[in-house]
N, CA, C and O atoms as CSV, one atom per row, in Angstrom:
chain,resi,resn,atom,element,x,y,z
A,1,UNK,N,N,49.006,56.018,18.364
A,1,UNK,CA,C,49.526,54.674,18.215
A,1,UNK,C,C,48.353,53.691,18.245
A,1,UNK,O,O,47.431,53.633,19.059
A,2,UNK,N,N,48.613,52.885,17.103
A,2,UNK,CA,C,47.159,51.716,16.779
A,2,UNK,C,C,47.356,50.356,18.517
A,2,UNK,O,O,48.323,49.791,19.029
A,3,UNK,N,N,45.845,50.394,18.827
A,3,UNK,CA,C,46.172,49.725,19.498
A,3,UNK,C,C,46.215,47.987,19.322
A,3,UNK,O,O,45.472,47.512,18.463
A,4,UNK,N,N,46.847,47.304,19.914
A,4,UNK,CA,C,47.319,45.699,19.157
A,4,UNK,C,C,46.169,45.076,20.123
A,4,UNK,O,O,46.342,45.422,21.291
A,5,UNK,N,N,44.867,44.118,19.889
A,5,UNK,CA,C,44.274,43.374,20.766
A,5,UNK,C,C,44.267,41.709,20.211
A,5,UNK,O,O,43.702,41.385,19.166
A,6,UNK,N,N,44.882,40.887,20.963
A,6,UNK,CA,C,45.395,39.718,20.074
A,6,UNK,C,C,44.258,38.716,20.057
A,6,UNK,O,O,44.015,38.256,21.172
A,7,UNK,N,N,43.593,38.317,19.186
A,7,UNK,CA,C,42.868,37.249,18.799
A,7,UNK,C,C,43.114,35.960,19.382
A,7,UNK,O,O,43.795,35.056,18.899
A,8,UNK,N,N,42.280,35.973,20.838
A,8,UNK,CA,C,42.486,34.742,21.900
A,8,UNK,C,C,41.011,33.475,20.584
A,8,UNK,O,O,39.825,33.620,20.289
A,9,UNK,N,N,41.823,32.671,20.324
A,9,UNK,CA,C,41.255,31.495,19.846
A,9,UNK,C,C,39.940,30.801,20.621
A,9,UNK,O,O,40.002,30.733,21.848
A,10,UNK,N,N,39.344,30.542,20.277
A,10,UNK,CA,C,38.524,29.512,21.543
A,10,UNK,C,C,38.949,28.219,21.560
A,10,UNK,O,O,39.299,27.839,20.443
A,11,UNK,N,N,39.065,27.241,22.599
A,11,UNK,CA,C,39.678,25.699,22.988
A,11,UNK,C,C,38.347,25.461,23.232
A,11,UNK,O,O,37.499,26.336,23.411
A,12,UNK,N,N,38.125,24.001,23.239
A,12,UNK,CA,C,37.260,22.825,23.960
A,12,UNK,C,C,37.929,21.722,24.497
A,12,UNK,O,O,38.806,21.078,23.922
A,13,UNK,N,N,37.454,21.512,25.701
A,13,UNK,CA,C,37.688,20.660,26.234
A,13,UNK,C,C,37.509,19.259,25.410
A,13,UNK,O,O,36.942,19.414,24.329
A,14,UNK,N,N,37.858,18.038,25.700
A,14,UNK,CA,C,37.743,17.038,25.466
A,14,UNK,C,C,36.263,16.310,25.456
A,14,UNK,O,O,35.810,15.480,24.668
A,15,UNK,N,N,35.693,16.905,26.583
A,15,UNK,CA,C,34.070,16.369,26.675
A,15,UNK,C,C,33.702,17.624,26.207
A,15,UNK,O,O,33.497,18.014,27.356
A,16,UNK,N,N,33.473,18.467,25.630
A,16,UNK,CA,C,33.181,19.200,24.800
A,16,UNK,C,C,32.936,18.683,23.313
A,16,UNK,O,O,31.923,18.601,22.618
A,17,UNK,N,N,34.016,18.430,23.150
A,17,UNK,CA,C,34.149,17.615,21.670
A,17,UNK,C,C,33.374,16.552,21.262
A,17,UNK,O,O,32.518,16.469,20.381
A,18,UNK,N,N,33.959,15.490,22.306
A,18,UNK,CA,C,32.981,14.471,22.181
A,18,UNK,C,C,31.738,14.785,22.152
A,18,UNK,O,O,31.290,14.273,21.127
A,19,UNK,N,N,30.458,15.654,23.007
A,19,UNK,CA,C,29.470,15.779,23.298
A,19,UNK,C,C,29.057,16.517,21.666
A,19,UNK,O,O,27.886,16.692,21.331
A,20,UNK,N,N,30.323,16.910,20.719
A,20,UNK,CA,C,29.463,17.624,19.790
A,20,UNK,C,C,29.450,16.438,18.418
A,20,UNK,O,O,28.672,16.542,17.470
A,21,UNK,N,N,30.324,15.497,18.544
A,21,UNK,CA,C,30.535,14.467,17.879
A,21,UNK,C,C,29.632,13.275,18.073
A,21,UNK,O,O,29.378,12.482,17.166
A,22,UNK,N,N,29.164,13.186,19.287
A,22,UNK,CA,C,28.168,11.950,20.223
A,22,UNK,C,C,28.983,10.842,20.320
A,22,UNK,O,O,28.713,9.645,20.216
A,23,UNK,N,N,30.157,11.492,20.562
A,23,UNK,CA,C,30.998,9.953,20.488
A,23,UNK,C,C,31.834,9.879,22.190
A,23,UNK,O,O,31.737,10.947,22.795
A,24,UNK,N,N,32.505,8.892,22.855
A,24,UNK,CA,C,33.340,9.105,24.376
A,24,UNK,C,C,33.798,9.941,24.668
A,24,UNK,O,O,33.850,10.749,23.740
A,25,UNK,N,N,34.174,10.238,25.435
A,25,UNK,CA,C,35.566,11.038,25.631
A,25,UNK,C,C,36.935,10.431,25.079
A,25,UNK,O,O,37.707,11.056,24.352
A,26,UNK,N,N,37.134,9.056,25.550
A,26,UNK,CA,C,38.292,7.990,25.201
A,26,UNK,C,C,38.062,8.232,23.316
A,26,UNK,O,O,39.188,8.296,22.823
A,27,UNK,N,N,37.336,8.324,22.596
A,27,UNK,CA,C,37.461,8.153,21.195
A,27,UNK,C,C,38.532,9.316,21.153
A,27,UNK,O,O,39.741,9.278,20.924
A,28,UNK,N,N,37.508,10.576,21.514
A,28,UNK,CA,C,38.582,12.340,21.179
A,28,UNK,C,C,39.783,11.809,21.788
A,28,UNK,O,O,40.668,11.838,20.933
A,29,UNK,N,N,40.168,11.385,22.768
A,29,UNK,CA,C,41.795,11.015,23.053
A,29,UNK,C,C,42.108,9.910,22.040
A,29,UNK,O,O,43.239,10.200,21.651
A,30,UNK,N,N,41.787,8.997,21.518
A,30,UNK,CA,C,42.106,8.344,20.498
A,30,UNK,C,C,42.447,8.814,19.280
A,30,UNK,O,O,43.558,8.487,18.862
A,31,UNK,N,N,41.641,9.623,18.490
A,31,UNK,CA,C,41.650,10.642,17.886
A,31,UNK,C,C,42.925,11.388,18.223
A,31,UNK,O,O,43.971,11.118,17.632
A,32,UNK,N,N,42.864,12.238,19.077
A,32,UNK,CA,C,44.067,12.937,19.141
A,32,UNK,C,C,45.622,12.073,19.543
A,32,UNK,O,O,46.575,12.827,19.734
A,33,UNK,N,N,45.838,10.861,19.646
A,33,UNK,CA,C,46.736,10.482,19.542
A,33,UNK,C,C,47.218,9.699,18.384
A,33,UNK,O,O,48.216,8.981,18.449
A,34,UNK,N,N,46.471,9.852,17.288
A,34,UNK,CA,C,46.316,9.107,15.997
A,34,UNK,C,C,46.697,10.060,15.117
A,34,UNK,O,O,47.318,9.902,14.066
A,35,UNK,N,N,46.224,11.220,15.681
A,35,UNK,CA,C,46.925,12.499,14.617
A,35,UNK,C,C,45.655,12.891,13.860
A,35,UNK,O,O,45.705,13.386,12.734
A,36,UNK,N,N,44.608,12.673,14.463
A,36,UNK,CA,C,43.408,12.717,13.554
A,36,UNK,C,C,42.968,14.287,13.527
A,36,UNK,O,O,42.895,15.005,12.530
A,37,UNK,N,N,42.686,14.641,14.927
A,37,UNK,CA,C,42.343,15.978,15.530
A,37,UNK,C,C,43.745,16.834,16.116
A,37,UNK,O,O,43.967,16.609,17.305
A,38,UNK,N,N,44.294,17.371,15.729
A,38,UNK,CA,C,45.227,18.598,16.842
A,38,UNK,C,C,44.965,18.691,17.943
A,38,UNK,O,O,43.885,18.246,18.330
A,39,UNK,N,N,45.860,19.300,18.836
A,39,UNK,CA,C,45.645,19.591,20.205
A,39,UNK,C,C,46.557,20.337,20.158
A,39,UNK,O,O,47.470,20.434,19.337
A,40,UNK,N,N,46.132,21.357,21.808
A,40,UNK,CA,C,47.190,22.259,22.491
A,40,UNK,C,C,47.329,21.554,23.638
A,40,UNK,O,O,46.343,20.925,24.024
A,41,UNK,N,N,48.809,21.497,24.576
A,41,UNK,CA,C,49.128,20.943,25.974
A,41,UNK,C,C,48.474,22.315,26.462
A,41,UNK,O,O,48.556,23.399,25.883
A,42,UNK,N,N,47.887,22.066,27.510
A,42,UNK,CA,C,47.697,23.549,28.510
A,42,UNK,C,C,48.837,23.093,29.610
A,42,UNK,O,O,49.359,21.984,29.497
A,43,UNK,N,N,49.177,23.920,30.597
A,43,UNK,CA,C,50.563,23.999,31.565
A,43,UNK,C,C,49.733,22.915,32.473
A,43,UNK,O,O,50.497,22.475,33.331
A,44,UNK,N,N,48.952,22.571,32.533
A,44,UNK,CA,C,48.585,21.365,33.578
A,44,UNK,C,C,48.663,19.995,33.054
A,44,UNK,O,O,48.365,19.054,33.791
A,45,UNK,N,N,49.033,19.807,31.862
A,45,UNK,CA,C,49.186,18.864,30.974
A,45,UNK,C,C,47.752,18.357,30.222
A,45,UNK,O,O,47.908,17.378,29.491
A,46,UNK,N,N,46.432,18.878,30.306
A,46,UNK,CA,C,45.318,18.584,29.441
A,46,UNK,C,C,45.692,18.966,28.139
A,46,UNK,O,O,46.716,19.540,27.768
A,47,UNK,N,N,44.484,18.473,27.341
A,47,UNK,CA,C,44.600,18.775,25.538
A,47,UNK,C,C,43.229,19.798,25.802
A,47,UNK,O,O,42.375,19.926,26.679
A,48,UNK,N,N,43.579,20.459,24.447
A,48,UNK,CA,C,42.380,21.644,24.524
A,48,UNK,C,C,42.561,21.372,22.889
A,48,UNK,O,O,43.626,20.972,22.419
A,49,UNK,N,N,41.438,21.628,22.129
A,49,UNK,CA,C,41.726,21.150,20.870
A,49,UNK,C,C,40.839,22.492,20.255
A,49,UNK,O,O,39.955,22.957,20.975
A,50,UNK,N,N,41.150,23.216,18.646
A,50,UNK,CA,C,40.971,24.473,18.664
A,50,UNK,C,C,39.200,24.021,17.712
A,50,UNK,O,O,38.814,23.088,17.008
A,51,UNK,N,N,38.703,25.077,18.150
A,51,UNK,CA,C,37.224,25.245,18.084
A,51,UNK,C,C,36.768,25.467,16.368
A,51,UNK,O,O,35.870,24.873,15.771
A,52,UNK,N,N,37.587,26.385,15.900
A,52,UNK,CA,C,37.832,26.444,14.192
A,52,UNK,C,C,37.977,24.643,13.478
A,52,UNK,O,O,37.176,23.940,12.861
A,53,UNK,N,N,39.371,24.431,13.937
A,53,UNK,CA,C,39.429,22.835,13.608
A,53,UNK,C,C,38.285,21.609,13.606
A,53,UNK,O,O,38.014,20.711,12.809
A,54,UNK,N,N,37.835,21.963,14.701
A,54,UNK,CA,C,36.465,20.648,15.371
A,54,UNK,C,C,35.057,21.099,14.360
A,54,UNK,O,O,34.694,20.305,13.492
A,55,UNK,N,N,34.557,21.996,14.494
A,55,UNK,CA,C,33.640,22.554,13.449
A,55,UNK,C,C,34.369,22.307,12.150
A,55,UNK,O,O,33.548,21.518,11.683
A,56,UNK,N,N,35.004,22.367,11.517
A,56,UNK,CA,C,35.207,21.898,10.443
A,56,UNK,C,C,35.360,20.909,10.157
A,56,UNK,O,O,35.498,20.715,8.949
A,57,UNK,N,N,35.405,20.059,10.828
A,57,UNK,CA,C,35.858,18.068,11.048
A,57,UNK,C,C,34.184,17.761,10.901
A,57,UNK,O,O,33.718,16.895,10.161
A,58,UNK,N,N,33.269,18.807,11.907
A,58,UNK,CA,C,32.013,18.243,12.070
A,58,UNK,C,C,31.388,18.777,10.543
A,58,UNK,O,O,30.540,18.107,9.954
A,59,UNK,N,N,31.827,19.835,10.089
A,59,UNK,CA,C,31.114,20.260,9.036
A,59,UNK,C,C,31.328,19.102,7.814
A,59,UNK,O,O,30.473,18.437,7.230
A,60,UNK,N,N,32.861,19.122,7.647
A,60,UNK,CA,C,33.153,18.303,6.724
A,60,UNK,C,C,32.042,16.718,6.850
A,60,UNK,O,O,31.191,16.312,6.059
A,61,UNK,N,N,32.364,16.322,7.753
A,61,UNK,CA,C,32.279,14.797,7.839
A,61,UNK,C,C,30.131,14.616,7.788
A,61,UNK,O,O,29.613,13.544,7.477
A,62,UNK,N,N,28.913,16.434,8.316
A,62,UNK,CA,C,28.013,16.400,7.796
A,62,UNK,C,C,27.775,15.902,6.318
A,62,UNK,O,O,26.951,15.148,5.800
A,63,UNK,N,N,28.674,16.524,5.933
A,63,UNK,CA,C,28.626,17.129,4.382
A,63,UNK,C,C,28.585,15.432,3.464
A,63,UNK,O,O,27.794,15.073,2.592
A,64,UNK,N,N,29.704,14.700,4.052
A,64,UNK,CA,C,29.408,13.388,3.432
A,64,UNK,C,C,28.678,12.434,3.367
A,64,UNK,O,O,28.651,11.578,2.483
A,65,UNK,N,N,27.819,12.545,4.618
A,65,UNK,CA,C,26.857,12.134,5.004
A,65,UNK,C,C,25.681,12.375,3.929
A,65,UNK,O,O,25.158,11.401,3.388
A,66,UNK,N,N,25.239,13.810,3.602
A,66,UNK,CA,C,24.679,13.972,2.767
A,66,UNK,C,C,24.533,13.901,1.411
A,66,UNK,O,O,23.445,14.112,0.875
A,67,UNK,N,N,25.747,13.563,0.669
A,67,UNK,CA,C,26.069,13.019,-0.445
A,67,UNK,C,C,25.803,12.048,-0.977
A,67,UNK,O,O,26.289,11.795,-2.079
């Protein structure tokens, strides 16, 4: 029998984010209440926002920069 090992995502914290953006903490909560960035509730009520998503926000938004 194949065994099933489930693909745990990676989260960042909020100052995570910010620190990779150089922007507040208060912006990433701005952001995420604008609908800009996604989030997950964790059971303590924080946002954890997914690590795939944020790298691609940062990639994208390099990319125009350079244009």
């Amino acid at each position: 029998m194949p065994k099933y090992t489930p693909q745990i995502e990676p989260l960042l914290t909020p100052a995570e984010v910010a620190s990779m953006f150089r922007v507040d903490v208060k912006t990433v909560t701005r952001w995420a209440q604008a609908g800009k960035l996604s989030y997950v509730m964790t059971l303590g009520g924080h946002r954890r926002f997914r690590e795939a998503e944020v790298l691609a926000l940062l990639t994208e938004g390099t990319q125009r920069r350079t244009l």
